[in-house]
MIDOSE-1310 file (N, C-alpha, C; in nm, 2 decimals, decimal comma, always signed):
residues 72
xxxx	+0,54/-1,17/+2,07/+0,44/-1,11/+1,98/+0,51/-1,07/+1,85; +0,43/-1,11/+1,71/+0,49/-1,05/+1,60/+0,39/-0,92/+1,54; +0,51/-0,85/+1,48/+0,42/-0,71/+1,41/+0,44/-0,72/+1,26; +0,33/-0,72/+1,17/+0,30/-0,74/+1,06/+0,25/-0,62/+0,96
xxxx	+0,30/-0,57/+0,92/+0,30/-0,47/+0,78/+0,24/-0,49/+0,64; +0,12/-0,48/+0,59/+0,10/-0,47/+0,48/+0,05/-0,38/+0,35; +0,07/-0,38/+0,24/+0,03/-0,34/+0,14/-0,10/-0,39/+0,12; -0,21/-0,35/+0,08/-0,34/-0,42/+0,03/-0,43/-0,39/-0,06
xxxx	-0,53/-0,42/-0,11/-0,64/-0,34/-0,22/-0,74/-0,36/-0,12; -0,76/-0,34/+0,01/-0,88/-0,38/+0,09/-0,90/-0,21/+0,06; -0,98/-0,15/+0,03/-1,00/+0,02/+0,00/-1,13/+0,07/+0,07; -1,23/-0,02/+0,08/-1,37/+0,01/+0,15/-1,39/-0,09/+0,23
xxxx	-1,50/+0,02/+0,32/-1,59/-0,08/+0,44/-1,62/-0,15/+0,40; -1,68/-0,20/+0,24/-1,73/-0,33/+0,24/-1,64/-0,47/+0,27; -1,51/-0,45/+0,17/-1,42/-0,51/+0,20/-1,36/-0,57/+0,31; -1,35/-0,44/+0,40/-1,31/-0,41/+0,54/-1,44/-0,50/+0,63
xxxx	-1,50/-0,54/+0,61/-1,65/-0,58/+0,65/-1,61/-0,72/+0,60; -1,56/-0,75/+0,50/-1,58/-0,89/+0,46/-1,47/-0,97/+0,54; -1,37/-0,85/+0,54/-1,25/-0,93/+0,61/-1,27/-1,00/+0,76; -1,33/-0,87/+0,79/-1,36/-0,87/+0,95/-1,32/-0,99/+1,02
xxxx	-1,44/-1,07/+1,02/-1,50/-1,19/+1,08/-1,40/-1,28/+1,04; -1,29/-1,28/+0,95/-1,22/-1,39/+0,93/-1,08/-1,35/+0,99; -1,03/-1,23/+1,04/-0,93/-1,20/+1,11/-0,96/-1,18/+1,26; -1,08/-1,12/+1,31/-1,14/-1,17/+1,41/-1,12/-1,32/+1,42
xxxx	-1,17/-1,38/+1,37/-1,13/-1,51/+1,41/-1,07/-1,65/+1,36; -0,90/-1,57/+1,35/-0,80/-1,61/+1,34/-0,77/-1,62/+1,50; -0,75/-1,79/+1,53/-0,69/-1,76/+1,70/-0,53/-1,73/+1,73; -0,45/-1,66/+1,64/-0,31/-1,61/+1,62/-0,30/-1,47/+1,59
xxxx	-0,39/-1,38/+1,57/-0,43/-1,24/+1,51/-0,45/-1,21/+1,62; -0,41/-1,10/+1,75/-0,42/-1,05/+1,88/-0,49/-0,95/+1,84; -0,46/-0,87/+1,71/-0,48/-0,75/+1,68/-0,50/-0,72/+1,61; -0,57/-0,63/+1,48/-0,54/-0,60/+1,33/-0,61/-0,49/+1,31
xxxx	-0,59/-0,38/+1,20/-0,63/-0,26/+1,19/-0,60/-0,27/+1,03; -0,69/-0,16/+0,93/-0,68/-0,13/+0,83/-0,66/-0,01/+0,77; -0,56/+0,05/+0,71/-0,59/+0,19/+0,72/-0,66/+0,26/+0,58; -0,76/+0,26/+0,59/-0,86/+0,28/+0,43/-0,81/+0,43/+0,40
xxxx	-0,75/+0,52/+0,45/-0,69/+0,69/+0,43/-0,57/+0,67/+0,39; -0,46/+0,57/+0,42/-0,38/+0,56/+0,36/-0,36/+0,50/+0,19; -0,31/+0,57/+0,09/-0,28/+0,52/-0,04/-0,25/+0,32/-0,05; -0,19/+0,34/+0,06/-0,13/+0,15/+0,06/-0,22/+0,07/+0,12
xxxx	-0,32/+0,15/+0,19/-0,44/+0,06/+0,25/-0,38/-0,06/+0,33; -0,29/+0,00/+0,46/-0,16/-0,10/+0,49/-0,26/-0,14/+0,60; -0,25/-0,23/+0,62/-0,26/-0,36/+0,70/-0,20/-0,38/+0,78; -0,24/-0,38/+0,92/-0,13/-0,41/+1,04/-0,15/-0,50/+1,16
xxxx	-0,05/-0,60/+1,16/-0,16/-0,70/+1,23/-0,03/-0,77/+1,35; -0,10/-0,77/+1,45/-0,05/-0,82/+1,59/-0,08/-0,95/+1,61; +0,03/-1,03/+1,61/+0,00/-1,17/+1,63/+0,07/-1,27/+1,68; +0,04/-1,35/+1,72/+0,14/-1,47/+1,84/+0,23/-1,49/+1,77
xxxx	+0,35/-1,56/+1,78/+0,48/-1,60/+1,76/+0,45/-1,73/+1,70; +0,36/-1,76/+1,67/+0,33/-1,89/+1,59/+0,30/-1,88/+1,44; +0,32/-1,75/+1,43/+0,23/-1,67/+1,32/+0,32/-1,64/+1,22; +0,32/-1,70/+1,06/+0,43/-1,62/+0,97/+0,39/-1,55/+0,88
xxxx	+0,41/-1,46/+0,86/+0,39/-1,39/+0,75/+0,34/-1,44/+0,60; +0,42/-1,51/+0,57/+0,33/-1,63/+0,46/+0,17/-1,65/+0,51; +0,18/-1,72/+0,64/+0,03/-1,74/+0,66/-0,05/-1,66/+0,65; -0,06/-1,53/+0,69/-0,11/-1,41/+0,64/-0,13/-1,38/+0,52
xxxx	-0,05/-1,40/+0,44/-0,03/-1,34/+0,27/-0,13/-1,47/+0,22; -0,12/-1,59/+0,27/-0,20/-1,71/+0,20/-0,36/-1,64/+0,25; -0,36/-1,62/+0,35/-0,47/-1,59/+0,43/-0,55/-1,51/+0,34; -0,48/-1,35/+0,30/-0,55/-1,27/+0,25/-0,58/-1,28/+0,10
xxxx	-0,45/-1,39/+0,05/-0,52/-1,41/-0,11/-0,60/-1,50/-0,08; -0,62/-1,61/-0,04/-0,73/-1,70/-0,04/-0,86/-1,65/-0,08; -0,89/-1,52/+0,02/-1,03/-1,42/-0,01/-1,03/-1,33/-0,14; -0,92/-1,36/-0,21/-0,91/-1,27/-0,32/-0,85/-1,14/-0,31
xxxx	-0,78/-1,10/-0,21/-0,71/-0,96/-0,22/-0,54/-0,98/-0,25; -0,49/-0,85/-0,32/-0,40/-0,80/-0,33/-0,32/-0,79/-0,15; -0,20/-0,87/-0,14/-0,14/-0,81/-0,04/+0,05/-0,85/-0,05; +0,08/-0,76/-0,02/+0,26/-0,72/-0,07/+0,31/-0,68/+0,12
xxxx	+0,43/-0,72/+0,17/+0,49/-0,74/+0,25/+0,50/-0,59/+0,27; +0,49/-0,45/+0,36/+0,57/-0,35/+0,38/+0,75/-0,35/+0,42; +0,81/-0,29/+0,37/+0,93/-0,29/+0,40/+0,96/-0,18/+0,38; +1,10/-0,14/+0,52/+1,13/-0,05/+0,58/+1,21/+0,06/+0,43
């Protein structure tokens, strides 16, 4: 399993609503949470070992969002 960290402009439930259904069903995404209380609106996503980070970042701009790698 990989753990994924992100920065994002996802800021509201609508957003949060738009994404939904397309990270739901991602069949490599085990997991994912958004934190809309946090300033970075970080993104956290659980997912199979098949899964890279790129694919994610392509993933979430595709829909039009801002998204930046967290690092430690």
């Amino acid at each position: 399993m990989e753990l994924f960290l992100f920065r994002t402009d996802i800021k509201s439930k609508k957003k949060l609503n738009y994404m939904k259904p397309i990270l739901n069903n991602h069949s490599d995404i085990l997991k994912w949470s958004i934190d809309l209380e946090d300033i970075d609106n970080v993104l956290r996503i659980e997912a199979t070992n098949t899964v890279t980070e790129d694919t994610i970042i392509k993933l979430i701009r595709m829909h039009g969002f801002y998204i930046k790698t967290l690092t430690d």
